[in-house]
C-alpha positions as CSV (number, residue, x, y, z in Angstrom):
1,X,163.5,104.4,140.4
2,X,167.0,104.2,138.7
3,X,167.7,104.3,135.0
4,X,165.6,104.0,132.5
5,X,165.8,100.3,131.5
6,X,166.8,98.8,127.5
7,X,162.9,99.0,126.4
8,X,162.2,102.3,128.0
9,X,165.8,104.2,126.6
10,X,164.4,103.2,123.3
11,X,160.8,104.6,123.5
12,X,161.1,107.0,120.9
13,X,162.2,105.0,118.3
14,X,159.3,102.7,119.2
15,X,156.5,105.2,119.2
16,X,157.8,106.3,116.1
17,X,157.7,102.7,114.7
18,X,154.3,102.5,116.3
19,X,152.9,106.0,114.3
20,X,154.5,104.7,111.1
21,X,152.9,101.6,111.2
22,X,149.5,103.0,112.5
23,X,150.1,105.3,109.2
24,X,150.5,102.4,106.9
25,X,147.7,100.5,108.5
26,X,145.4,102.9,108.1
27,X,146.3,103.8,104.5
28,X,147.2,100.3,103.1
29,X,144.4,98.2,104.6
30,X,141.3,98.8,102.5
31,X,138.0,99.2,105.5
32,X,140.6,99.2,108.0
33,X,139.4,102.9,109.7
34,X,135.5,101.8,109.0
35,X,136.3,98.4,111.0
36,X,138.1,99.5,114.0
37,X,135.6,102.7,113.9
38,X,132.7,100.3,114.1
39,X,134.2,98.6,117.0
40,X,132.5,100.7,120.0
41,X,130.6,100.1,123.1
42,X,128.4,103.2,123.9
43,X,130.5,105.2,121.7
44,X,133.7,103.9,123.3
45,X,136.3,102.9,121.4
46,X,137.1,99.1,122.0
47,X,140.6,98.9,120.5
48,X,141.9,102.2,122.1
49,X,139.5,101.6,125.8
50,X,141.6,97.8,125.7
51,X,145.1,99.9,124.9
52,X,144.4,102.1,127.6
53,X,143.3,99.7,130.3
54,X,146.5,97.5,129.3
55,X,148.7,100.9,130.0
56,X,148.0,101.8,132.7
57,X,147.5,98.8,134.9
58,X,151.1,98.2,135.5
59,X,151.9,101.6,136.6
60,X,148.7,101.8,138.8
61,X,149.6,98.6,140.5
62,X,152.8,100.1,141.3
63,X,151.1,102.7,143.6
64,X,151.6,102.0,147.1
65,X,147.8,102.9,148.4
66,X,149.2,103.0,152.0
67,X,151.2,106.2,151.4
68,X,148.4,108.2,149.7
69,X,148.2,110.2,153.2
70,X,151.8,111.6,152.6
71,X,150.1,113.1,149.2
72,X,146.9,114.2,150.6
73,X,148.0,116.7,153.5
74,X,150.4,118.6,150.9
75,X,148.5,121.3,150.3
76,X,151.1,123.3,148.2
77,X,150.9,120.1,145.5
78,X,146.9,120.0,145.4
79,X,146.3,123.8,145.2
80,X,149.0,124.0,142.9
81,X,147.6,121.7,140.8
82,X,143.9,122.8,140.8
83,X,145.6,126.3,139.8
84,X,147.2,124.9,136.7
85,X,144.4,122.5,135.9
86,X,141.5,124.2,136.5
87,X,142.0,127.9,136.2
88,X,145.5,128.4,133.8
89,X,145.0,124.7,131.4
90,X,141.2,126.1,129.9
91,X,142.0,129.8,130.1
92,X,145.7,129.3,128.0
93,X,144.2,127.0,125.6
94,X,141.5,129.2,124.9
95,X,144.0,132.2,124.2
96,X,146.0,129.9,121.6
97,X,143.3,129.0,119.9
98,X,142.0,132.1,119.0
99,X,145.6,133.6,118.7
100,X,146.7,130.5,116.1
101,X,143.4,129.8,114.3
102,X,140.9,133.2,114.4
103,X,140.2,132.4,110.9
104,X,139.0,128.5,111.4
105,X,136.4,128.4,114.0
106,X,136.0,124.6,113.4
107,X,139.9,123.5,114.5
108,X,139.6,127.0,117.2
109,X,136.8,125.0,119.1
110,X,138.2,121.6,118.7
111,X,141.2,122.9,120.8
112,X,139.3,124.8,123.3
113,X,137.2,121.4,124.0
114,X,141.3,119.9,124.5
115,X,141.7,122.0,126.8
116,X,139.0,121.6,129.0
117,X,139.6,117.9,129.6
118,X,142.3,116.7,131.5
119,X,144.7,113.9,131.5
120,X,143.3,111.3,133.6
121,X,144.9,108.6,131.7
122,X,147.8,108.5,129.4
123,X,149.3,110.8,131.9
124,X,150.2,108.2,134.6
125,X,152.8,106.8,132.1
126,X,154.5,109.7,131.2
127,X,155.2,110.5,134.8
128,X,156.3,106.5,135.6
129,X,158.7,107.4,132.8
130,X,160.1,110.4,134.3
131,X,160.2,108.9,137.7
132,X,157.8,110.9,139.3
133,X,155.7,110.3,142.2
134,X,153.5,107.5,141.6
135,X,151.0,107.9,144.9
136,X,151.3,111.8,143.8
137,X,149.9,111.0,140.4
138,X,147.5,108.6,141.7
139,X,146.0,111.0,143.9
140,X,146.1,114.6,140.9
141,X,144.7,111.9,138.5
142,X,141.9,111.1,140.8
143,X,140.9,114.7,141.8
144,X,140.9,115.7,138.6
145,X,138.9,113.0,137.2
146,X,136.3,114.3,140.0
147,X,136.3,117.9,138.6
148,X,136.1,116.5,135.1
149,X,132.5,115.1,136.3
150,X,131.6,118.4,138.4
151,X,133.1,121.1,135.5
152,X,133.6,119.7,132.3
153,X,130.1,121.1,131.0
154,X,130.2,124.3,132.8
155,X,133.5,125.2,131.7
156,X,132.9,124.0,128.5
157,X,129.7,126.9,128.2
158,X,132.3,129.3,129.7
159,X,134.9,129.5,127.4
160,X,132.5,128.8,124.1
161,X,129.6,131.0,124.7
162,X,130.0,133.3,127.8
163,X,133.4,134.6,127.6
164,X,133.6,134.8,123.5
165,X,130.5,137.2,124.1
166,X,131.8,139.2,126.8
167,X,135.2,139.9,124.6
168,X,132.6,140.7,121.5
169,X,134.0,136.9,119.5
170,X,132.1,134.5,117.4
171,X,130.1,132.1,120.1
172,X,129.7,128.5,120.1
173,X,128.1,125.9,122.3
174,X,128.4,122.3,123.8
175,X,126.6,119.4,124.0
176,X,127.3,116.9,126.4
177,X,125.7,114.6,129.3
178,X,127.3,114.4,132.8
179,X,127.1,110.8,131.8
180,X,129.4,111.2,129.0
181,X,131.8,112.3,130.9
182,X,131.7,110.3,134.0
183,X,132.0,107.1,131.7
184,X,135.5,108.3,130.5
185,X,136.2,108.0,134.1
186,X,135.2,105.2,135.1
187,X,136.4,103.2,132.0
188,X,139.4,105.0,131.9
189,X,140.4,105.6,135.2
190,X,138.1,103.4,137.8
191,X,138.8,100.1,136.1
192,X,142.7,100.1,136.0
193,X,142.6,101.7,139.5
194,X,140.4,99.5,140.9
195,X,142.5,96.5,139.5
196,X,145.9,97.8,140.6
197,X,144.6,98.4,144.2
198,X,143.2,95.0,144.5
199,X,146.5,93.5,142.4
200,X,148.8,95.3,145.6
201,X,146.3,94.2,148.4
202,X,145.6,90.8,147.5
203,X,149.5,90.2,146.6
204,X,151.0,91.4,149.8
205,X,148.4,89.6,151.8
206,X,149.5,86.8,150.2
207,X,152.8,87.0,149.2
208,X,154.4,89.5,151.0
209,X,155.4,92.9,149.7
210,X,158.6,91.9,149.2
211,X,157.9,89.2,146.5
212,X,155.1,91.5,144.9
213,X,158.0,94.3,144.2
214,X,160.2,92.2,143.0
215,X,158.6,89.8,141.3
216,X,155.0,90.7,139.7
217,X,155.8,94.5,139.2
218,X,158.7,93.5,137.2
219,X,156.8,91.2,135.4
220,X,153.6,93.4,134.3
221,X,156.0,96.4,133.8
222,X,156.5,95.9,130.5
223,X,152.8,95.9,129.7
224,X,152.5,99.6,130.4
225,X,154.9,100.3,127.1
226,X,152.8,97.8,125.0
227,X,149.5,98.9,125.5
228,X,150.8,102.5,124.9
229,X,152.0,101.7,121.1
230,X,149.3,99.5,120.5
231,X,147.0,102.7,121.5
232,X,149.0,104.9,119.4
233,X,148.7,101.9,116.2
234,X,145.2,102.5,116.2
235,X,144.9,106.0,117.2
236,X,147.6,106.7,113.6
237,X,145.3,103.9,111.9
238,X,142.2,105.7,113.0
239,X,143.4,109.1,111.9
240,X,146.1,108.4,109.8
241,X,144.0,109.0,106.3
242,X,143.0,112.5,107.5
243,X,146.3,113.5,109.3
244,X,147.6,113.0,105.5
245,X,145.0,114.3,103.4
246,X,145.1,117.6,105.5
247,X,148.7,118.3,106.7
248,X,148.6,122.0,106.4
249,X,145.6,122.3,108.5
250,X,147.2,119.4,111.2
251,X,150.3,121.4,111.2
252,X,148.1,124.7,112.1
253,X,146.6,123.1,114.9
254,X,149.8,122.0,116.0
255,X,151.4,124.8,116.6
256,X,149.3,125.9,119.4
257,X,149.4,122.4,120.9
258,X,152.9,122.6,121.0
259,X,152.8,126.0,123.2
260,X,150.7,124.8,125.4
261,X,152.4,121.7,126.7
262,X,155.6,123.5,126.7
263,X,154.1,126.0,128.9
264,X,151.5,124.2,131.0
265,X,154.9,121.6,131.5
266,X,157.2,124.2,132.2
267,X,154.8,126.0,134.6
268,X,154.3,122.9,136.7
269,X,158.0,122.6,136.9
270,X,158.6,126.4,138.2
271,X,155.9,126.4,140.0
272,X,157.2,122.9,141.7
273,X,160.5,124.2,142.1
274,X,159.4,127.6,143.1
275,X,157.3,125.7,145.9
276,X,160.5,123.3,146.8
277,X,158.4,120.3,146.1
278,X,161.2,118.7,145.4
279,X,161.5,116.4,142.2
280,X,159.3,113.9,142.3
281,X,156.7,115.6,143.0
282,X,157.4,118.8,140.8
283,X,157.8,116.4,137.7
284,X,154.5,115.0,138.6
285,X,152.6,118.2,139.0
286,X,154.0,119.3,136.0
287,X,152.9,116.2,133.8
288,X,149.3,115.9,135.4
289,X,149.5,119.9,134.0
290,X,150.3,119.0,130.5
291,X,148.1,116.3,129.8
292,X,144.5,115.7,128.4
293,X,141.9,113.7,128.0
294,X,142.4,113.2,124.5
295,X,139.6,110.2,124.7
296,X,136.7,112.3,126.1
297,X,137.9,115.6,124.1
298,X,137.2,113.3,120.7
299,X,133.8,111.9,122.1
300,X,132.5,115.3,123.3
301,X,133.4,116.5,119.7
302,X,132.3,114.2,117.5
303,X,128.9,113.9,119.8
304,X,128.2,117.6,119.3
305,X,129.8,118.3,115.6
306,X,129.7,114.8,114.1
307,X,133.0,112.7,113.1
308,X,134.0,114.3,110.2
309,X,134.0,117.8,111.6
310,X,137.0,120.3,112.0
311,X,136.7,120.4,115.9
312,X,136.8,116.2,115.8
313,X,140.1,116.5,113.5
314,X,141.7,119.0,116.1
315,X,140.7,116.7,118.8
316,X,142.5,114.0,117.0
317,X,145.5,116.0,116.2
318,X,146.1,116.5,120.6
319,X,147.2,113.3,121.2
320,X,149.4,112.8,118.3
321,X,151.5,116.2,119.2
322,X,151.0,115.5,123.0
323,X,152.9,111.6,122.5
324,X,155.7,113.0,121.3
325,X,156.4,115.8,122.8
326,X,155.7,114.6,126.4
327,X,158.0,111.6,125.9
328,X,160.6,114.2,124.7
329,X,159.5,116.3,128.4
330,X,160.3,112.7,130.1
331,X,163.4,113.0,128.6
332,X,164.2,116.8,129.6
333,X,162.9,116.1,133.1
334,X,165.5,113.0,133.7
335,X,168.4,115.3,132.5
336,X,167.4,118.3,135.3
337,X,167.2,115.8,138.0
338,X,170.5,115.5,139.1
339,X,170.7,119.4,139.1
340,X,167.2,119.4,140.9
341,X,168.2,116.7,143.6
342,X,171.7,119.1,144.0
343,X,169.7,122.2,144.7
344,X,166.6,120.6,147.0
345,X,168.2,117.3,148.7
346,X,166.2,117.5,151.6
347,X,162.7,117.5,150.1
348,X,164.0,114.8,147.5
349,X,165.7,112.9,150.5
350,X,162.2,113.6,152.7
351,X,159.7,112.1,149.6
352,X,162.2,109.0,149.4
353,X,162.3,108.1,152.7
């Protein structure tokens, strides 16, 4: 995990090539947003499920699967992660919201439904970027994709209809299908999982781990970036007539978004270095944090309030703040590692090894 390599120093510039383009797609190409909208399986996306998958296969095929024991018995890592995932992620998205937008119920709801769904997903690139802790991110992603299942709805009836009424605010609801929300999983996690753990197995048996390192990794490496800007493309293609039709209302939701991940990302990374995970494992905790599930946040909204509605365009709005601003956190986090590896070198040294 040294230095960023030539295609990975010059993300920024590409993902803003990417949302440009997206942009001009969207806008220039007349049908362009009916066609790609059209092309769905069960309500899934095809064009952003295929940029996804191609994203995160590389990095999930990195994971060595034989060191997910090392990740399992830290407790400090999993509760801490629960903690911010579970307990602070719904309840400080919630806060923003009605703190940013009390006066547009629509866009308030949109971000509350953010908030409940966790990265599972886009997630695991931001923290190969960073060089966090792969089998660490393997294993948050996983858990969390199992409380996504188990919580999703229940917290989802929480913070829309029980807590607005206890605190005497305007109540909503939800409407969503455990199925729903274990089919974002699946697609978006158990596929690419499933094909990087047989992609390591099956190469080592046969080729040796040596030649699998340093050979196919560094040949499907560069997928990883690709399928990311083609997802953005059609995510700005997708989006890009209402993101410009609407600014003022985009940049309202924005600002809340923009709180949030600097404060769910900056309390994984105190609460990390607090804990002396070291920083690996810090930068990962901190990322898993920051994320969502910007892919089952949409669904969930436009299933319940239809495509067009405010809490579908705040959905939307998520990822396009979260992409740049966590590849600007990637950024941040590679400049305090030298200072982080001075001040902990044993547990950096110990999660090396």
């Amino acid at each position: 995990m040294g230095k960023l390599s030539t295609l990975d120093r010059f993300l920024p510039v590409w993902i803003g090539v990417a949302m440009v383009a997206g942009l001009l797609l969207g806008r220039g190409v007349p049908g362009l947003n009916d066609a790609l909208s059209k092309i769905s399986v069960d309500g899934v996306s095809l064009p952003i499920a295929i940029g996804l998958l191609i994203m995160m296969y590389p990095v999930l095929a990195k994971v060595r699967y034989d060191r997910l024991d090392t990740v399992t018995g830290d407790k400090k890592l999993l509760l801490g992660s629960l903690a911010l995932n579970w307990i602070l992620g719904p309840a400080l998205m919630f806060a923003l919201a009605w703190l940013f937008l009390p006066d547009l119920p629509e866009y308030r709801t949109g971000l509350i439904i953010v908030g409940l769904a966790r990265c599972i997903a886009m997630v695991i690139i931001w923290n190969d970027l960073a060089c966090g802790d792969r089998e660490a991110a393997a294993v948050l992603v996983a858990i969390n994709s199992v409380f996504q299942v188990v919580m999703f709805a229940v917290l989802g009836w929480f913070y829309l209809s029980v807590l607005p009424g206890w605190l005497d605010l305007e109540q909503t609801n939800i409407s969503t299908s455990p199925w729903q929300i274990a089919k974002s999983v699946l697609i978006f996690l158990g596929i690419p999982l499933v094909a990087g753990f047989l992609s390591r197995f099956l190469g080592e048996r046969t080729k040796g781990r040596d030649w699998y390192e340093s050979k196919f990794i560094p040949c499907i490496g560069p997928w990883a970036l690709y399928g990311l800007l083609f997802t953005i493309v059609i995510l700005f293609a997708l989006q890009g007539d209402q993101i410009t039709s609407r600014p003022l209302d985009v940049v309202r939701i924005a600002l809340p978004l923009l709180v949030y991940f600097a404060v769910m990302w900056g309390g994984g990374y105190a609460f990390g270095a607090a804990m002396g995970l070291g920083y690996e494992r810090t930068t990962t905790l901190a990322f898993t944090a920051a994320g969502n599930n910007f892919e089952l946040a949409i669904a969930v909204a436009i299933a319940t309030y239809g495509a067009t509605s405010g809490q579908a365009l705040a959905g939307v709005v998520g990822p396009l703040i979260e992409v740049p601003v966590l590849v600007g956190l990637v950024y941040v986090s590679l400049a305090l590692r030298k200072r982080f590896t001075v001040r902990t070198p044993a547990a950096d040294s110990s999660i090396e090894g």
